[in-house]
C-alpha positions in Angstrom: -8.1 9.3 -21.2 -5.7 10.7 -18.4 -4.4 8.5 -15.9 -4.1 9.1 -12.3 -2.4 7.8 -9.0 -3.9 7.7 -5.7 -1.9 10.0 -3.5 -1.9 7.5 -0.6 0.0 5.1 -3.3 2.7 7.3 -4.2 3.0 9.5 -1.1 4.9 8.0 2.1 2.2 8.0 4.9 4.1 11.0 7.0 3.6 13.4 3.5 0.1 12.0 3.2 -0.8 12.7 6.4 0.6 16.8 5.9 -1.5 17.1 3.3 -4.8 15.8 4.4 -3.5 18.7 7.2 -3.4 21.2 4.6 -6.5 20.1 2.4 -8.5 20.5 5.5 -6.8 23.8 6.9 -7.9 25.3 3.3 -11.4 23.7 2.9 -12.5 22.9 6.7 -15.7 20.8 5.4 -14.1 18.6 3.4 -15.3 15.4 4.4 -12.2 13.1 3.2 -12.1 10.4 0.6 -9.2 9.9 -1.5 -7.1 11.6 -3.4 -6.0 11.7 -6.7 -3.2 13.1 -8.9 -3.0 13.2 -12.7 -0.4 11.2 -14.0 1.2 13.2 -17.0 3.8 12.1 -19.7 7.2 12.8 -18.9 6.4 13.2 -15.2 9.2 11.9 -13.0 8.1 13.2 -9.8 7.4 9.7 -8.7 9.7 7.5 -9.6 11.9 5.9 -7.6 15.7 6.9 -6.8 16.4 3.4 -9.1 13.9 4.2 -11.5 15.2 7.9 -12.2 18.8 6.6 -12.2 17.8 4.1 -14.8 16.0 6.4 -17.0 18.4 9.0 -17.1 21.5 6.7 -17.9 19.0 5.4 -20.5 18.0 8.8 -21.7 21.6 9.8 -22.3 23.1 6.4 -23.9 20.1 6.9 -26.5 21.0 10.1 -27.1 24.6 9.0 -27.6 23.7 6.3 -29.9 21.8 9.2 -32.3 18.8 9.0 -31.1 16.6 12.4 -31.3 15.3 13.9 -28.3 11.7 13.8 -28.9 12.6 9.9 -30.0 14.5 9.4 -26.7 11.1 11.4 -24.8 9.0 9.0 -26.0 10.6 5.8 -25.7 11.0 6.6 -22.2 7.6 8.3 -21.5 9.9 12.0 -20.4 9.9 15.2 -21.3 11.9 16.4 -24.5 13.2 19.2 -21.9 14.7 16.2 -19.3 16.5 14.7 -22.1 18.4 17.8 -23.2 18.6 18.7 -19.3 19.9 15.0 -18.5 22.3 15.2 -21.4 24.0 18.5 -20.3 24.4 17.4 -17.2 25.1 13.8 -16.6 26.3 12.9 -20.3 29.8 13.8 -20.3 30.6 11.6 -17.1 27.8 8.8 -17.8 29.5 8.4 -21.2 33.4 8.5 -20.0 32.6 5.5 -17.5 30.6 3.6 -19.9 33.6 3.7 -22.2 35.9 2.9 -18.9 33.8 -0.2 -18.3 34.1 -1.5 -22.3 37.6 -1.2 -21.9 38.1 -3.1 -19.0 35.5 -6.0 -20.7 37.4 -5.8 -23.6 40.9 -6.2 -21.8 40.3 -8.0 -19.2 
């Protein structure tokens, strides 16, 4: 069964309030109600900045630790496609301060 969110819960008010604009520029009898979007798997569209930040350093110390990709997808409900991209990008640096930080535990 598919999930969805109600737009006015995941969409600040002003971004709401454009596209109530646009649904009723495009179909001038719609008589309101509520909105709905589908949630899909791997959909990050509406996380938070905290959320995302968290996922991705997630997605990428999993990765490092041997997990697969499709593994790493589904533990963190993303996309087999975001891991690989969040590895390529972020997983040099996220990896090289990680290591920095163990050091310093270690040390200091």
């Amino acid at each position: 069964m598919a999930k969805y969110f109600r737009a006015a819960d995941v969409l600040p008010p002003s971004v709401l309030a454009d596209v109530l604009d646009r649904l009723i520029d495009v179909n001038p009898d719609w008589a309101g109600g509520l909105i709905y979007f589908p949630a899909q798997s791997g959909n990050t569209a509406f996380s938070s900045k905290e959320q995302l930040a968290r996922k991705k350093a997630q997605s990428i110390v999993l990765s490092h630790d041997g997990y697969s990709a499709t593994e790493v997808a589904a533990m963190l409900d993303i996309s087999t496609r975001t891991v690989a991209n969040w590895k390529k990008k972020y997983g040099a640096p996220v990896i090289a301060v990680l290591k920095k930080l163990r050091e310093e535990n270690q040390n200091g």
